[in-house]
C-alpha positions in Angstrom: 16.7 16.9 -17.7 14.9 18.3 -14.8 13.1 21.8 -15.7 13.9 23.2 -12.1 16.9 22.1 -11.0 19.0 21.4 -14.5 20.4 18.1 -13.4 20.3 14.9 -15.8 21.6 11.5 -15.4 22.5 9.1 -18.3 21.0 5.5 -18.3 24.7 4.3 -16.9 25.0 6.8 -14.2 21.2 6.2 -13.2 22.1 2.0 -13.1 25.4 2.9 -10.9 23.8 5.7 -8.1 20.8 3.0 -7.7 23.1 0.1 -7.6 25.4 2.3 -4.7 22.3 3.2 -2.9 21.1 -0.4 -3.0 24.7 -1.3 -1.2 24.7 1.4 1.3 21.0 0.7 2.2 21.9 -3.1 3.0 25.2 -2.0 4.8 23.6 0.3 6.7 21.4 -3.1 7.8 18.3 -3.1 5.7 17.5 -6.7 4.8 15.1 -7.8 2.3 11.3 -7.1 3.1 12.1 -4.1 5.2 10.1 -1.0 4.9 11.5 2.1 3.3 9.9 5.2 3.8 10.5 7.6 0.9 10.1 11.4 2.3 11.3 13.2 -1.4 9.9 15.5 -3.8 9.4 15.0 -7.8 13.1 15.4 -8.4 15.1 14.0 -10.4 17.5 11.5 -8.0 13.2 9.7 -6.4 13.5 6.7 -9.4 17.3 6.6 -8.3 16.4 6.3 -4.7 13.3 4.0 -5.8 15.0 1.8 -7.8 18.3 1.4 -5.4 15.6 0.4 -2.6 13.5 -2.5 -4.7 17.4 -3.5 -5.9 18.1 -4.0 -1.7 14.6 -6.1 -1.6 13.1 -3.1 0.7 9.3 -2.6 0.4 9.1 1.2 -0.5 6.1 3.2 0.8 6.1 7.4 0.1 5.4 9.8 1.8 4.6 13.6 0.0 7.1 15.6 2.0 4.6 18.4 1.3 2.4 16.8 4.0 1.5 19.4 7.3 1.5 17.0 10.4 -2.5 16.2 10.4 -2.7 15.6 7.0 -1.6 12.1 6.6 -4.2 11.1 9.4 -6.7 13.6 7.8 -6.5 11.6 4.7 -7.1 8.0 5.9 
């Protein structure tokens, strides 16, 4: 259970969001070895999104949606 938010998922329902993210990413046209970029923060539905993404074939990169607009360039 997440400490902020109070939301939990059991394995089942964690397997069947994933699996119905996966499905909407590739009818929304994502094809295998696309690039994802993942723009969430540590809550509870990231693995979900994570997991739905690798289960389309989609290359998933992050980003910290805390991020100001010259810190991802600052960084490199």
């Amino acid at each position: 259970m997440c400490a902020l938010t109070g939301r939990k998922y059991t394995y089942a329902e964690s397997r069947d969001i994933a699996h119905r993210f996966a499905a909407s990413l590739r009818k929304m046209g994502f094809k295998s070895r696309d690039t994802l970029a993942v723009v969430l923060p540590n809550i509870p539905e990231f693995p979900l999104v994570l997991f739905g993404a690798i289960e389309a074939g989609c290359i998933v990169t992050t980003v910290n949606p805390a991020f100001t607009p010259g810190m991802p360039a600052h960084s490199l």
